[in-house]
N, C-alpha and C positions, 0 to 999 in steps of 0.2 A: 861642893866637890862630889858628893852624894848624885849631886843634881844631875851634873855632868857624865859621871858614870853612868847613871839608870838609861839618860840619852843614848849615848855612845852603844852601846848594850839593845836599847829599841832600832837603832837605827841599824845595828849587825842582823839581828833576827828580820827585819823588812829584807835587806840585801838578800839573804838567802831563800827567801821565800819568794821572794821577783826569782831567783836563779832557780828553784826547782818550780816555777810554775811555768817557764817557758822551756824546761825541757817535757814538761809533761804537755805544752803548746806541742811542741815537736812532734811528741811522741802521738798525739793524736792524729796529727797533720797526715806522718805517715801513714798511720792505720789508714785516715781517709783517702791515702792515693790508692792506699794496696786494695783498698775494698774497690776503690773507684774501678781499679786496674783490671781485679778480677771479676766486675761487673761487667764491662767492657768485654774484655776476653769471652765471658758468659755470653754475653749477647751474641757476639758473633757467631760464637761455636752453634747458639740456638739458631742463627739466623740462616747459618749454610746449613744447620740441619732442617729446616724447615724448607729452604732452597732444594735441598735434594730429594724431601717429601713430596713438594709441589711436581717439581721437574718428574719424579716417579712417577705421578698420580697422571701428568699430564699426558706420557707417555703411554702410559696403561690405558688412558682413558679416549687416546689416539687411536693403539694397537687393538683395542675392544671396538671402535666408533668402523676402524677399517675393516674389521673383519665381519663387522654385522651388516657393514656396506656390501661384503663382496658375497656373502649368503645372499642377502636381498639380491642381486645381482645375479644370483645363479639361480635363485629361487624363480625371479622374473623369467629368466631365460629358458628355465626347463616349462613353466607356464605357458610361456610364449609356445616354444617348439610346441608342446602336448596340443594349446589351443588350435595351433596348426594345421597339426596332423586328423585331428577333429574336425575340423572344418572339411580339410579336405577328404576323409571320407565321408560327411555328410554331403557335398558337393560331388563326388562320385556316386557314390547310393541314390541322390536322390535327384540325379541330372536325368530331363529327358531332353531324347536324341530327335530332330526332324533331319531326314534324310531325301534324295530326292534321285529318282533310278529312269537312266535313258536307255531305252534300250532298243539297238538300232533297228530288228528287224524280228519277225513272230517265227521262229524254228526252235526245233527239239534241242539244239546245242546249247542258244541262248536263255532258251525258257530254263534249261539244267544249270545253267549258271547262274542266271537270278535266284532261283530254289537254293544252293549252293551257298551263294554269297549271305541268304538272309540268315542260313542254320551257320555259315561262319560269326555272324554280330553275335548272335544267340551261344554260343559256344563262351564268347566272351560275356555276357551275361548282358545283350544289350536284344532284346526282344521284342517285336514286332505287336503291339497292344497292351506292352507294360507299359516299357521305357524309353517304345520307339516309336514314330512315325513313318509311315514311307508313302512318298508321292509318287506313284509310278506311270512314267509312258511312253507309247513305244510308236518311236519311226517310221512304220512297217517302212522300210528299208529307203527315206526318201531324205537326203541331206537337207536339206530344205526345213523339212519339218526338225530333223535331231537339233538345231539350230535353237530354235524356236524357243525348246523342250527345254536347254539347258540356260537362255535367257532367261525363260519366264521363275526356272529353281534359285540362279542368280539374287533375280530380283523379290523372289519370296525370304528370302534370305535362311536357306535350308544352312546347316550344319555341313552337310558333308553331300558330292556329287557322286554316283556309281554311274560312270561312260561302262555300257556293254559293248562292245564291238568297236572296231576301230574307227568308224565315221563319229560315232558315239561319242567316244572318248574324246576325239579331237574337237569338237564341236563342244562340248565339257570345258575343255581344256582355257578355249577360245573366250566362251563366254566370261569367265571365274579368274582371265585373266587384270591384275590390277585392284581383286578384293582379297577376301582372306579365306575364303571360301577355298577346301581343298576338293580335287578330285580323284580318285579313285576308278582306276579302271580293270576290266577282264577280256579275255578274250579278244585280245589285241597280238596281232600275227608277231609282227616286227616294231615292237614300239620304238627303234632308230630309225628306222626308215619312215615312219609317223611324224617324227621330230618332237615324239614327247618324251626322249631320252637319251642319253650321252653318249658313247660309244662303250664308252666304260658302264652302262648299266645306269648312272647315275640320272636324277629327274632333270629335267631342264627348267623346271622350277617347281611351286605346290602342288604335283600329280607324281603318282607314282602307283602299281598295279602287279597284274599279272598278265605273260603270255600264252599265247595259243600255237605258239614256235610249231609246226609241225615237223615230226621226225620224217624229213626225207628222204634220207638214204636207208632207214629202213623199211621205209613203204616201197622204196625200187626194188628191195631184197627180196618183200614178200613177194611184188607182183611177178618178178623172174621164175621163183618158185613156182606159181601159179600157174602163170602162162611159162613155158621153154622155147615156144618158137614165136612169142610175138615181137613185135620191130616197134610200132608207131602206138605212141599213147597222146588220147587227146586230155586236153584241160581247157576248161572254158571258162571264163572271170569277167568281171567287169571293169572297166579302165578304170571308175574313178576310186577302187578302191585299191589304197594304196599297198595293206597288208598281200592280198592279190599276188599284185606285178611283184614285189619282193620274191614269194614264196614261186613264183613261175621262173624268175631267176635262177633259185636255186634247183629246182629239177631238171632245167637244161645244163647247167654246170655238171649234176655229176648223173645225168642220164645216159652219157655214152659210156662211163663206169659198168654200166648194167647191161648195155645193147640195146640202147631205147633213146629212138629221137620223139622230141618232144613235141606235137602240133597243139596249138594256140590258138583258141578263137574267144576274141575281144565282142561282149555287150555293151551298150549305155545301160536300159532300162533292163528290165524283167519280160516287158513285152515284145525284145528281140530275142529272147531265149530260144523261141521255139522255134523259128527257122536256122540260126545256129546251130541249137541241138539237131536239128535231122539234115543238116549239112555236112557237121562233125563226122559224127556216127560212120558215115561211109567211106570215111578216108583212114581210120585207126582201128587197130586191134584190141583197144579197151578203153575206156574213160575211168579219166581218175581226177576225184572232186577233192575241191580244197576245202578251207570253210569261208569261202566268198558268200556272205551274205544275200546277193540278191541271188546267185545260183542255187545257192542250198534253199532261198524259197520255193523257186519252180522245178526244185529236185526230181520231182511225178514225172513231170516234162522229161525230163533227160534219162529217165531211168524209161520212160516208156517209150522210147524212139530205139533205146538200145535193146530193149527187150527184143524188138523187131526186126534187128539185125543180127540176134543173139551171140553180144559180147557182154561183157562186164563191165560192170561202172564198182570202180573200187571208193569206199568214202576215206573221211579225213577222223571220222570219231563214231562211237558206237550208237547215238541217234539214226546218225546214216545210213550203217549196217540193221537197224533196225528195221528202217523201213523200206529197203529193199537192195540197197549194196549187197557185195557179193561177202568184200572184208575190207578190214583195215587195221592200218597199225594208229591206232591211235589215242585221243585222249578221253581221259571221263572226266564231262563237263561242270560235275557236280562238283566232284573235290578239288576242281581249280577254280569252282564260286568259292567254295568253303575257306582254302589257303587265301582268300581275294579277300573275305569281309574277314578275319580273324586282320589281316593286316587295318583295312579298315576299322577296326575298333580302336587299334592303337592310335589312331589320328581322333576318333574321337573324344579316347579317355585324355589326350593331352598327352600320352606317354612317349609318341614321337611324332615330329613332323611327314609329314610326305614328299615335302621338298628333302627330305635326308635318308628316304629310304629306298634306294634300288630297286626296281622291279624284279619279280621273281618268274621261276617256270616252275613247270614238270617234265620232269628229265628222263622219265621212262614211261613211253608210250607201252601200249595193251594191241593184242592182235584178239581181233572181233571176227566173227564168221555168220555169214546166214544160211545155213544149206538148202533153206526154201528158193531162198535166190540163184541160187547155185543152180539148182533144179529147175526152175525156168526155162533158164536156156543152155538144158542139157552140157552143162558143165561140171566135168568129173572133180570131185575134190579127193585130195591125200588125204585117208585117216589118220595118219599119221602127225599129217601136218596140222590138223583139225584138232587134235587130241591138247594140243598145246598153247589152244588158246584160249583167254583171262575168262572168255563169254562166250556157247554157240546159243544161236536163234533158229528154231526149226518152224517156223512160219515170220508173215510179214505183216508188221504193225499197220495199222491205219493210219495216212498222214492225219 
């Protein structure tokens, strides 16, 4: 009975110790989900925050990478510009110029315009035994050769052409057409009537200059003053050049303006001058010189046939009146080289084309006087009128 009890008794105390050993299972179970759970949860919360570190860092490490790109980038760019601009004053400082000058005929006008032209480069800092070259030659007034002249610069392959005079120019023009070679001209009458410019002033291709436009209606002005009862004024030119005939157009257009018909006598060479000139002479009450090239070389000619009739021969520029003209309204040869090469530099420095730049003038002509010439042939001059002009000359140059 004993026996039975102490059993019954062992077997009660097992039961409850199975029953509190699986609630204490349980209770572990739990723990390990809630640890699991909040392991889990840990993790994640570590893993978006480690997500939104990276994500940060990767950003920053974008917004730093862009930014040090676009310094590099502006750093390169102002290097670049700087290197540029370096260069390119090194390449202006240290460029020298071959130039190549035709010039179509040996007179006081022409030679003042080549002088002119060279102290215009030099004004721009481009000078004759520094930085410059010049090849120079001259026409004496024979198309033929200007030709030649501007082949042979073509083919040296000079920088830049200076055409003096309108045969010059155009024979410049002619050869340099089809390269790169620009021309530069001066002392060009009518450069539309040449057809080396627009009507608009504009080039008709790489040439572009200055003219020698002569003021004609104030040279009718002065010589009415001068003379009050003369009628017939002679002009003598040669056909083939072109500036010429233009300018003889327009003294017959506005010479009845003044009371003055116009006579005309046409040369070829230089060696018809002289019977011309002592043909002229006896049919007009003064001669008035253009700047016809081959005329104004045998100037001596014309002015000594008139002497001998005792009229006047009025010129076209202060050359003329220096060496034995009576007056003129007209231009100074020098400062239209000077305004000539200062445009020419800019063609040389690269600063502008020639094919873009209008031909220029001089818009107000000078009244010149010789009272030695005057005196020749007993011709009275106004002091008055004499008092008012830019230059007197009281003797006559040597041609």
């Amino acid at each position: 009975m004993k026996r039975k009890m102490m059993a019954a008794i062992l077997a009660a105390s097992m039961m409850v110790m199975t029953v509190t050993g699986c609630g204490d299972n349980r209770k572990v179970a739990d723990d390990a989900n809630q640890a699991e759970s909040t392991e889990t949860a840990d993790s994640a919360e570590t893993e978006s925050s480690e997500a939104e570190t990276e994500a940060t860092e990767e950003a920053t490490e974008d917004a730093t990478e862009d930014a040090s790109e676009a310094e590099t980038e502006d750093a390169s760019a102002d290097a670049s510009e700087e290197a540029t601009e370096e260069a390119t004053d090194v390449d202006t400082e240290g460029k020298e110029y071959i130039i190549g000058i035709s010039q179509f005929a040996e007179h006081g006008s022409l030679d003042n315009c080549r002088e002119g032209f060279l102290q215009g480069l030099a004004n721009e800092g481009i000078v004759e035994g520094e930085n410059l070259t010049v090849h120079f030659q001259n026409a004496q007034a024979d198309t033929g050769t200007a030709s030649q002249i501007s082949d042979a610069f073509v083919a040296d392959g000079v920088d830049l052409i200076c055409g003096i005079a309108t045969p010059s120019a155009m024979s410049a023009y002619n050869s340099a057409l089809g390269t790169t070679v620009p021309v530069i001209y001066s002392a060009v009458s009518d450069p539309v009537a040449a057809e080396l410019a627009n009507e608009d002033g504009t080039p008709v291709g790489n040439i572009t200059g200055t003219s020698d436009a002569l003021a004609v209606t104030e040279q009718l002005e002065m010589i009415r003053k001068m003379l009050p009862d003369a009628k017939k004024i002679g002009i003598l030119y040669t056909t083939s050049e072109t500036n010429s005939e233009s300018t003889i157009a327009q003294y017959k257009e506005h010479a009845a303006d003044y009371g003055f018909e116009i006579v005309d006598s046409g040369i070829n060479t230089l060696a018809d001058l002289d019977m011309a000139a002592a043909d002229l002479v006896t049919k007009v009450d003064c001669i008035n010189n253009l700047t016809d090239n081959t005329v104004v070389s045998g100037l001596q000619t014309v002015l000594s046939y008139a002497n001998e009739q005792k009229i006047p021969v009025f010129g076209s520029e202060v050359e003329q009146v220096k060496v034995g003209c009576v007056a003129a309204m007209g231009l100074d040869y020098v400062k239209l080289g000077v305004q000539t090469g200062e445009m020419a530099a800019k063609v040389l420095k690269g600063e502008k084309q020639a094919s873009e730049m209008p031909f220029e003038v001089i818009n107000e002509p000078s009244l010149y006087v010789n009272t030695a010439a005057a005196e020749g042939i007993e011709m009275q001059l106004d002091e008055e009128f004499v008092s008012t002009a830019a230059e007197v000359f009281d003797s006559i140059a040597a041609n």
